[in-house]
N, C-alpha and C positions, 0 to 999 in steps of 0.2 A: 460741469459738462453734462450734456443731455446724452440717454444713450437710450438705442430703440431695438425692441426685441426684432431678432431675426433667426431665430429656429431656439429647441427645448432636448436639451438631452435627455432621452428616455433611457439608457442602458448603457452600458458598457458592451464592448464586442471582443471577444477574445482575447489572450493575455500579454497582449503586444502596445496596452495604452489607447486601443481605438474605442471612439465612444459612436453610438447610434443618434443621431440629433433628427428629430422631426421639421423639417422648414417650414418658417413663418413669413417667407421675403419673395417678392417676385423677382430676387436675383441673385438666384442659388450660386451659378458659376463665378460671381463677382466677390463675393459674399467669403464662399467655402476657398476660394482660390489660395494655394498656398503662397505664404507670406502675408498673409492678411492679419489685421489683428483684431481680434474679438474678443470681448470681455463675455466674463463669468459673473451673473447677477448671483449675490450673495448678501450677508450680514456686515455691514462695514461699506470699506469700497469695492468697488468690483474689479476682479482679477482677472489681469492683462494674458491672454492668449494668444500664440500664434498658429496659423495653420500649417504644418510641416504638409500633410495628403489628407486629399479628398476624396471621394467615390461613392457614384451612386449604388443602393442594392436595397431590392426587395422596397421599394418607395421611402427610402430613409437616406440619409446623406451619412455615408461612417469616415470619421474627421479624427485624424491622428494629430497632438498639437508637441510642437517642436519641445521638448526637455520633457516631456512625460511618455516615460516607455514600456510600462508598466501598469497591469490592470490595476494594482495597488492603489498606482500612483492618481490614477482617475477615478475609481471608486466615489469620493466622494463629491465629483460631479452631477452622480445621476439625478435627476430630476431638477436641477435649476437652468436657468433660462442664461440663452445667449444673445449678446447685446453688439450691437455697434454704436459707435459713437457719432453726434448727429453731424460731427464734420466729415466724416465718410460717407456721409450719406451720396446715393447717386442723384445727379440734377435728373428730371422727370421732363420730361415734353409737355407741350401748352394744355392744358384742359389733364394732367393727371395732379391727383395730390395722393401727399403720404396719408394714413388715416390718422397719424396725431394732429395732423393737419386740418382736416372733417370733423372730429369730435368737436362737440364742442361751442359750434357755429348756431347761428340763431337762425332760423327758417322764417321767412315771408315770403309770401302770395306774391304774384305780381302785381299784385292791387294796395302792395302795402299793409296786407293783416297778418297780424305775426302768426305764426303756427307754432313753434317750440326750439326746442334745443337738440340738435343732434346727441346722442347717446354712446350709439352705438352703432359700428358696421356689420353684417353680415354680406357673405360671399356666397351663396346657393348653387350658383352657376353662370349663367349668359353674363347678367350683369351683378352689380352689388346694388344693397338693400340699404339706405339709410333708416335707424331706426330713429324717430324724432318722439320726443316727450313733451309731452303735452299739459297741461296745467286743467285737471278736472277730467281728464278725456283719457280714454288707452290708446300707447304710442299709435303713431302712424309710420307705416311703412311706407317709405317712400322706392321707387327702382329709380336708377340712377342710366338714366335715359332722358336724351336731347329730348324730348316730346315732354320731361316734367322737369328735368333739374335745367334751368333756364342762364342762371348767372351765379358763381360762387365769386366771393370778394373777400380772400384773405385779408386784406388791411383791413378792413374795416368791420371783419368777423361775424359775414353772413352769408344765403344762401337763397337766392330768390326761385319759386317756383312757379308750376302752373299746375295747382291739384285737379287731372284729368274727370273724369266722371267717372265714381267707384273707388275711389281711392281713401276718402272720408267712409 
């Protein structure tokens, strides 16, 4: 089973079992909503959670999970990563991907000359940043804008562009 991070326990929150989780997901509400189930990325397999309560505070999401009532008991949660599994995942509208989706993919020109390998995403702001790798060359940042990212083709595991001027 494939499972994809969607937020990162930094702390514990008082002695009631709530933990402090950073989000990594553009679907907090979906995501945190109790009854949900989310795995704990760990040593082994990853341990099955439920969300008993949710609440936002102070820009953290604090997530109390059903059978742990006790700081004790979540202590050793802190710092590892919280996952869903990729059949939870939420279906996306035309023109979004997931980013395990983007990694990965090979970039050409719309003239047909390969440019490299996506890498990496970043999120700065307006839009996200494709980082592409390049072979001899330092990445190229690509902005993920209808005026450059032209055609993405999941099957076939690429990404056609149109590098503007100033972009190289």
């Amino acid at each position: 089973m494939d499972f994809y991070n969607v937020g990162k326990i930094v702390n514990t929150h008082g002695i009631r079992g709530e933990v402090r989780v950073m989000p990594t997901t553009d679907f907090v509400d979906e995501r945190f909503a109790p009854g949900q189930n989310l795995y704990l990325k760990q040593a082994g397999e990853p341990l099955q959670l439920t969300v008993g309560t949710a609440r936002q505070h102070k820009g953290f999401i604090l997530v109390k999970f059903v059978g742990y009532d006790n700081i004790n008991d979540v202590q050793a949660f802190r710092d590892h990563e919280l996952m869903v599994s990729g059949a939870d995942q939420q279906p996306l509208a035309d023109g979004q991907y997931y980013y395990h989706q983007i990694i990965g993919l090979a970039v050409k020109t719309v003239d047909g000359e390969a440019v490299g390998t996506i890498k990496e995403i970043l999120s700065p702001g307006a839009n996200d940043v494709w980082v592409v790798q390049r072979a001899g060359k330092q990445d190229l940042l690509l902005p993920v804008i209808d005026d450059v990212v032209k055609d993405v083709d999941l099957d076939n595991g690429e990404v056609t562009v149109e590098l503007m001027e100033g972009l190289e």
